[in-house]
PAKEKE-934129 format. One record per residue (C-alpha): residue number from 1; x, y, z. Coordinates in steps of 0.5 Angstrom, whole numbers, plus 500, padded with zeros to 3 digits. Layout:
# residues N
{k:NUM, u:X, v:Y, w:Z} $
...
//
This chain:
# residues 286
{k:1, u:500, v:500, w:500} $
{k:2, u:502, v:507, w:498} $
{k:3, u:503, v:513, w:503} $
{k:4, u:495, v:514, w:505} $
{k:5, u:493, v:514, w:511} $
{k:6, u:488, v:507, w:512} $
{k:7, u:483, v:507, w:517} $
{k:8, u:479, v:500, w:519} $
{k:9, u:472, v:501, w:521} $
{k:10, u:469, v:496, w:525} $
{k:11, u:461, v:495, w:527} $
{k:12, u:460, v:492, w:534} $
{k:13, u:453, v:489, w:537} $
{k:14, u:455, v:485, w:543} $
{k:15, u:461, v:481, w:540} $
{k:16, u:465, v:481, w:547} $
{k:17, u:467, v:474, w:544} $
{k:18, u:471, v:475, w:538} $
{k:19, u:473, v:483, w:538} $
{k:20, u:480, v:484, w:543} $
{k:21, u:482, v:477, w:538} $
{k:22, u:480, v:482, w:533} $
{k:23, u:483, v:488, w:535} $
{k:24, u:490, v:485, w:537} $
{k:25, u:491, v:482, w:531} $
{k:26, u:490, v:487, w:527} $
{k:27, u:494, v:492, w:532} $
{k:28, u:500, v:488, w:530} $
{k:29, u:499, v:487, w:523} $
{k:30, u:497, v:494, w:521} $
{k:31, u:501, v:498, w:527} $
{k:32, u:500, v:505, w:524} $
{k:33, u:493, v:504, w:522} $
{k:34, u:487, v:508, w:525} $
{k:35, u:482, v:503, w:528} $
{k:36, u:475, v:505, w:529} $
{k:37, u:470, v:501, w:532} $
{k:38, u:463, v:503, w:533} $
{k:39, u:459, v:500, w:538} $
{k:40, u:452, v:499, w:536} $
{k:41, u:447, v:499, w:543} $
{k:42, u:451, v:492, w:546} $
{k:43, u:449, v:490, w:552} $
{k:44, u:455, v:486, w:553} $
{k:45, u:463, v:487, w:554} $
{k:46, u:463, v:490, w:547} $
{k:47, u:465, v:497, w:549} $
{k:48, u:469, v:497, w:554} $
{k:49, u:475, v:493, w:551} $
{k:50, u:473, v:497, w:544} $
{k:51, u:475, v:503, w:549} $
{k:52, u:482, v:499, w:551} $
{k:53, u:484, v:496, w:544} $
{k:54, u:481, v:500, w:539} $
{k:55, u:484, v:508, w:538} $
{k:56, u:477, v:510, w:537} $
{k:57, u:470, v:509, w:539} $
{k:58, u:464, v:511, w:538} $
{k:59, u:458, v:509, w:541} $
{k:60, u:451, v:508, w:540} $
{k:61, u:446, v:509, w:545} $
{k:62, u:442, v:503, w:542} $
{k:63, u:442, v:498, w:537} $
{k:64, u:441, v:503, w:531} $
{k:65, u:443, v:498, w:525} $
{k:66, u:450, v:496, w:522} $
{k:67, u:448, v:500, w:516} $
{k:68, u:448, v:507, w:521} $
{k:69, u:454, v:504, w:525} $
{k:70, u:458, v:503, w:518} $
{k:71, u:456, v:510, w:517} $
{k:72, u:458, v:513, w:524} $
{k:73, u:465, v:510, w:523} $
{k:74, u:466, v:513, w:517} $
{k:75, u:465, v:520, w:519} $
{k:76, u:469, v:519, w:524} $
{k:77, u:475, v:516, w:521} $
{k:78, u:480, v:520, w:519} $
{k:79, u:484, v:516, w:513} $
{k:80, u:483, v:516, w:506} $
{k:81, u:482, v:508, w:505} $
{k:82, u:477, v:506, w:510} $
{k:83, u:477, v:498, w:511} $
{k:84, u:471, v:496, w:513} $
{k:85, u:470, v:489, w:516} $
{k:86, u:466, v:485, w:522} $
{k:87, u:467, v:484, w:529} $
{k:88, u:465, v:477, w:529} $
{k:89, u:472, v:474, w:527} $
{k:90, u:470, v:471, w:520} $
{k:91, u:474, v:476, w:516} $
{k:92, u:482, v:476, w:516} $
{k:93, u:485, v:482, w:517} $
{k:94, u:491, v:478, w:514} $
{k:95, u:486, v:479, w:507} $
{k:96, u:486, v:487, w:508} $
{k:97, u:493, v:487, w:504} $
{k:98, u:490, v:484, w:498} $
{k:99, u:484, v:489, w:498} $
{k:100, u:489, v:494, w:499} $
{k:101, u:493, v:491, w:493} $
{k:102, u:487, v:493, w:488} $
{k:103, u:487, v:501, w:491} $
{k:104, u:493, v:502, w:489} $
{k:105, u:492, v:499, w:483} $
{k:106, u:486, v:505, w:482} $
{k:107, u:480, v:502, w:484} $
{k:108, u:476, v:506, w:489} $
{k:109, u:473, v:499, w:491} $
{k:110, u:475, v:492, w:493} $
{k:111, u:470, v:487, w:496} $
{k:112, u:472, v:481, w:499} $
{k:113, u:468, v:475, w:495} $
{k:114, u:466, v:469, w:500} $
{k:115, u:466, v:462, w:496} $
{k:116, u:460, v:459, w:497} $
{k:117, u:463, v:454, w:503} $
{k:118, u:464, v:461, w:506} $
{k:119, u:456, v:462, w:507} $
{k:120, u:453, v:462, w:513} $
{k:121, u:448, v:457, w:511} $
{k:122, u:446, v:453, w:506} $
{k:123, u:440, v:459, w:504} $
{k:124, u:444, v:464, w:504} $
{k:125, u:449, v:461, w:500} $
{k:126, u:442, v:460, w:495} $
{k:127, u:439, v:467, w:496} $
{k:128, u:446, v:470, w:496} $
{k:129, u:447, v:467, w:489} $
{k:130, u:440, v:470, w:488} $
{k:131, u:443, v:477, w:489} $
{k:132, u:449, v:476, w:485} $
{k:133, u:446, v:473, w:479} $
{k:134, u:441, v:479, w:480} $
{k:135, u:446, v:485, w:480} $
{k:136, u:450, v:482, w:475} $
{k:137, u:445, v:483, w:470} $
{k:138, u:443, v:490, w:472} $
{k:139, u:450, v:493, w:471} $
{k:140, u:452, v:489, w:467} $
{k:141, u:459, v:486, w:470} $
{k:142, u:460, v:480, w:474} $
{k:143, u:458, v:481, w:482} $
{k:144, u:461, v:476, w:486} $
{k:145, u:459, v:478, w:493} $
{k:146, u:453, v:483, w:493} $
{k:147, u:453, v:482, w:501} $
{k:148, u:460, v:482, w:503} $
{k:149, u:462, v:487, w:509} $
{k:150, u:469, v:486, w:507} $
{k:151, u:470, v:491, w:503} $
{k:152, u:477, v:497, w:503} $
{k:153, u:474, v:504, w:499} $
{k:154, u:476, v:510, w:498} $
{k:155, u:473, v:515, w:504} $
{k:156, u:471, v:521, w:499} $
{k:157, u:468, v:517, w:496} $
{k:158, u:465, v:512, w:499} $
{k:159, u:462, v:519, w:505} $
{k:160, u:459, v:521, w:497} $
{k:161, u:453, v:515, w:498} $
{k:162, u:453, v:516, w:505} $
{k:163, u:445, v:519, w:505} $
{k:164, u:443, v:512, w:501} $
{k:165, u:446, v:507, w:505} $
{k:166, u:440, v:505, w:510} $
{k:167, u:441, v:503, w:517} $
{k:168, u:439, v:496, w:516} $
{k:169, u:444, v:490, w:513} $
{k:170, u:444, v:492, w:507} $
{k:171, u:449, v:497, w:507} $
{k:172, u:454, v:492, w:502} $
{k:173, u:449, v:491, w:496} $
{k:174, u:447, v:500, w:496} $
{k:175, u:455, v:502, w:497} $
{k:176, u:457, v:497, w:491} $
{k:177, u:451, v:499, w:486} $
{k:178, u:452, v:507, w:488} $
{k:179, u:460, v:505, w:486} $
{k:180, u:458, v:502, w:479} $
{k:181, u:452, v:507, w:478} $
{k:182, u:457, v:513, w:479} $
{k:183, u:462, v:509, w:474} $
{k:184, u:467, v:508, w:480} $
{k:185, u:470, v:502, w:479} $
{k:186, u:470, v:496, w:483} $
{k:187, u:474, v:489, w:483} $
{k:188, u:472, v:483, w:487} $
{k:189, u:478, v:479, w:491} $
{k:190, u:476, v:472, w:493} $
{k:191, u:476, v:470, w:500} $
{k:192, u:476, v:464, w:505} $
{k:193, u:473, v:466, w:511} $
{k:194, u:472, v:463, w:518} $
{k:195, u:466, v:461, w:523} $
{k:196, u:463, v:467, w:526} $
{k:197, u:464, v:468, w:534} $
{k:198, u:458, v:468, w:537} $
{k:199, u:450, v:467, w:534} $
{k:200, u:449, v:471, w:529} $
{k:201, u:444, v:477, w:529} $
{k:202, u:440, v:475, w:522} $
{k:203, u:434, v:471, w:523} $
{k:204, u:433, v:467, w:516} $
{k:205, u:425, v:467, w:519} $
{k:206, u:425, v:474, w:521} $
{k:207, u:429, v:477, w:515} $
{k:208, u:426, v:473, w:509} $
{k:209, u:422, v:479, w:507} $
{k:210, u:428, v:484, w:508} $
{k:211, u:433, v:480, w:504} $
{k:212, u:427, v:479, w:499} $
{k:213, u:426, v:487, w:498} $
{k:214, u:434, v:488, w:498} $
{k:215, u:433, v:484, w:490} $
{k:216, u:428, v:491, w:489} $
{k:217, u:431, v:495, w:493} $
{k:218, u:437, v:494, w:489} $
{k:219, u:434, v:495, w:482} $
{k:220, u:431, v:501, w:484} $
{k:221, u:436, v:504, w:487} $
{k:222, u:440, v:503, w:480} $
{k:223, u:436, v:502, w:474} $
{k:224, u:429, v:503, w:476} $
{k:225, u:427, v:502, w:468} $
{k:226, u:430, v:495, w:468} $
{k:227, u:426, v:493, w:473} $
{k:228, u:419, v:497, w:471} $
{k:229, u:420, v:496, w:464} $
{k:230, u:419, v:488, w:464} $
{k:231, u:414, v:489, w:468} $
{k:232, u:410, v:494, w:464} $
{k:233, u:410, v:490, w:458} $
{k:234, u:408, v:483, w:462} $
{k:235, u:402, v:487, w:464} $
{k:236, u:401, v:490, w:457} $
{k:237, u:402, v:482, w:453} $
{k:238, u:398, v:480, w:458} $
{k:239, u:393, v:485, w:456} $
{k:240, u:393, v:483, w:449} $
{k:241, u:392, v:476, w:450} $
{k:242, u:386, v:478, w:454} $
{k:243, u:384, v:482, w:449} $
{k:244, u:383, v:478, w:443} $
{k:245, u:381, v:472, w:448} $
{k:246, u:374, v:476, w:449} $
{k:247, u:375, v:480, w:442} $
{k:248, u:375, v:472, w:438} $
{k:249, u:370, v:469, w:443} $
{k:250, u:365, v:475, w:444} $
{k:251, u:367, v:480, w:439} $
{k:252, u:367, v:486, w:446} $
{k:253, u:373, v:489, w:449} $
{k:254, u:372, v:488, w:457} $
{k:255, u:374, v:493, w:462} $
{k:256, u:379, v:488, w:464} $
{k:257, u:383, v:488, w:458} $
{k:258, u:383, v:496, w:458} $
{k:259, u:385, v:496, w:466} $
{k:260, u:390, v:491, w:464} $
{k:261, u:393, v:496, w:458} $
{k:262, u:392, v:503, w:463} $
{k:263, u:396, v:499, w:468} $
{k:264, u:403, v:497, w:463} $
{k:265, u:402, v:505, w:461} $
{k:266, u:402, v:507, w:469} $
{k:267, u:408, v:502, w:471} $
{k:268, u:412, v:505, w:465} $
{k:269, u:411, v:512, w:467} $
{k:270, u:413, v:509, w:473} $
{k:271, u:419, v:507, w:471} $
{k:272, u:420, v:513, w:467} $
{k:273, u:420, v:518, w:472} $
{k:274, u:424, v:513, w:477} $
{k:275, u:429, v:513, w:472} $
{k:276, u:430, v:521, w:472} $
{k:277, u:430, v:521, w:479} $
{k:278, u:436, v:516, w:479} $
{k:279, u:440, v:520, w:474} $
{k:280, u:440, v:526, w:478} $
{k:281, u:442, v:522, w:484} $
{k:282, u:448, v:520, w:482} $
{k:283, u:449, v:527, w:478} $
{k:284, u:456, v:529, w:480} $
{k:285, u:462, v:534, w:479} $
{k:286, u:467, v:530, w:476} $
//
């Protein structure tokens, strides 16, 4: 890595278990990296030895999310390469080197790309690969690993989608889409990873939904067209197969059939004003 300052941002809730392990080993793998833990509302020992290893601390009065606590840290580190990573021990700090290998070679972002075994669960590796199969086709570049929270990125630019990116815990898949749809660009890095410290704060039951609503979430947030469009010209086909349905049986065009068409034309428009709004989002000065 070259002479600027790096900064490794980790969001913290109740992971007393993993943390100083962490903290340690990356005190001395990167001594002169500044490191910012953000304690998100834990109720454990998760402050406190933050507060003994770590050179800076944040803390939140409750559980705010992972998406705010990465966005607390990054307005509080002060490098100019923020690492962000988990505090449950999966990600290897000795990893870090090879993300920052491709900022020095110009990316503005790496993304450590778990292998399949690397997932939580079978589900996950199931839904993850829905993901990246799905973000793959809106960008039109290969996606490895839409949710991965290993990632080294450039902190000016990442601070630029800062207002994007939810409290929740799709942070990953919102700063990796606003990177491409702003013409940054971004290089996935394989990467093993390790079996979590501790259990787990996504409930496959509880979050289904959520993780579901990341798929449109994600194609709005990038190209709202690609995801109205389809949906407008289904409406619209399915109309004019009704049509002619009623129109060969019964010589009528039906009310359904003209619904079927009103909705396609307002599910377009849709697109089309979403489509806009996009463009002037990621409007920037170069």
């Amino acid at each position: 890595m070259d002479a600027q300052t790096i900064s490794i941002v980790i969001p913290a809730r109740n992971e007393a278990g993993a943390i100083g392990d962490l903290l340690r080993e990356l005190r001395t793998l990167f001594a002169d990296a500044e490191i910012v833990v953000v304690n998100d509302g834990s109720d454990d020992d998760t402050g406190r030895i933050a507060d003994e290893l770590a050179d800076r601390v944040v803390h939140h009065p409750y559980a705010m999310g992972n998406g705010a606590a990465i966005k607390s840290g990054a307005r509080t580190a002060n490098g100019e390469i923020l690492v962000f990573m988990d505090a449950d021990g999966q990600h290897r700090p000795a990893d870090i080197p090879r993300l920052l290998a491709g900022i020095d070679e110009g990316m503005d972002m790496v993304v450590g790309a778990r292998s399949r075994g690397g997932q939580a669960s079978a589900g996950r590796a199931v839904a993850n690969g829905l993901y990246n199969r799905f973000a793959s086709w809106m960008v039109g570049h290969r996606v490895d690993d839409l949710t991965s929270g290993f990632r080294a990125v450039r902190a000016g630019k990442f601070r630029e989608f800062l207002f994007l990116l939810p409290n929740g815990f799709s942070y990953p898949s919102t700063s990796t889409m606003a990177f491409f749809r702003s013409g940054y660009a971004v290089r996935y890095e394989p990467i093993e990873v390790r079996a979590r410290v501790g259990k787990s704060h996504i409930s496959p039951l509880r979050d289904a939904t959520r993780f579901l609503l990341i798929i449109f979430k994600v194609g709005t947030l990038y190209s709202p067209l690609k995801l109205f469009f389809p949906a407008s010209l289904a409406f619209f086909v399915t109309g004019l197969g009704y049509y002619l349905h009623t129109y060969l049986a019964y010589h009528r065009f039906t009310n359904m059939s003209a619904l079927l068409f009103i909705v396609a034309i307002v599910v377009f428009l849709i697109g089309l004003v979403s489509e806009q709004i996009a463009n002037l989002t990621y409007s920037r000065k170069d």
